[in-house]
N, C-alpha and C positions, 0 to 999 in steps of 0.2 A: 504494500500500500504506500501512496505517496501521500506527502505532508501539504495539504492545499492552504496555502497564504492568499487573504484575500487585497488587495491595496485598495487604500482609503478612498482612493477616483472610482473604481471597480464597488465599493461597499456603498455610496450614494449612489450609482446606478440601480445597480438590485434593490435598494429602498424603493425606486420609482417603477420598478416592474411592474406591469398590470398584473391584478392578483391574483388571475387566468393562468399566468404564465409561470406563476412560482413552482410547482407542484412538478413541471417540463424543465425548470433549473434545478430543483432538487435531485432529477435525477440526474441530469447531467455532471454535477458535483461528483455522483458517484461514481459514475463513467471516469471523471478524470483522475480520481483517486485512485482508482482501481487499472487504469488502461488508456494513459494519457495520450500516448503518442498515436491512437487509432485515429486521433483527432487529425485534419487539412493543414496542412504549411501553410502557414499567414504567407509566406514567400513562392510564387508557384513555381519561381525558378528555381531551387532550392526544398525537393522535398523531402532532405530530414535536419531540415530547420529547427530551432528548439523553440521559435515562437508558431504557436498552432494555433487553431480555431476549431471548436466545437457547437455544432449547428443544435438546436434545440426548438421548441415548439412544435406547434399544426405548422406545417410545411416550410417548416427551420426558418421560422420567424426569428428566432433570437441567437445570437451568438455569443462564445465565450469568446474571447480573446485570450491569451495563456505561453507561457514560459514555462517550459520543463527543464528544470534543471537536475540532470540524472542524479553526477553522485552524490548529491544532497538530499536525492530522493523527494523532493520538494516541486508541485506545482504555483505557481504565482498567476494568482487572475489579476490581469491587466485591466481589461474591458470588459462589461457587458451591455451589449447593443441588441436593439428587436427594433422591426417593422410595426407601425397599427396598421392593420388591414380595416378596411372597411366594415363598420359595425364591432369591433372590439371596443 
């Protein structure tokens, strides 16, 4: 298991999540705890970049943004971003 850090810009984001989407970032959390690196290269050029993205929601409305840093075993949420779709 990895050690998930959340920073301070990334912890005001997730306070503004719609509260639809919480329940789709929780599990994601676990995902990256557990199997960080299944996540996209933030970088496309570059895919085993240590900064990755993790899709989440109804039709990966939301994203992690994230740093894995191996041998600290430590993931770092950067970001987290979502779309509102119409009617959310």
């Amino acid at each position: 298991m990895y050690h998930v850090i959340t920073y301070p810009e990334a912890s005001d984001q997730i306070a503004a999540l719609p509260v639809h989407l919480l329940p789709d970032y929780a599990q994601a959390l676990d995902a990256l705890a557990s199997t960080p690196w299944q996540g996209m290269s933030h970088n496309s050029n570059n895919s085993d970049a240590e900064v990755r993205r993790w899709l989440f929601g109804p039709l990966g409305v939301g994203q992690v943004i994230y740093l894995v840093l191996e041998r600290e075993h430590e993931v770092h949420v950067l970001r987290v971003v979502w779309l509102e779709l119409p009617g959310d």
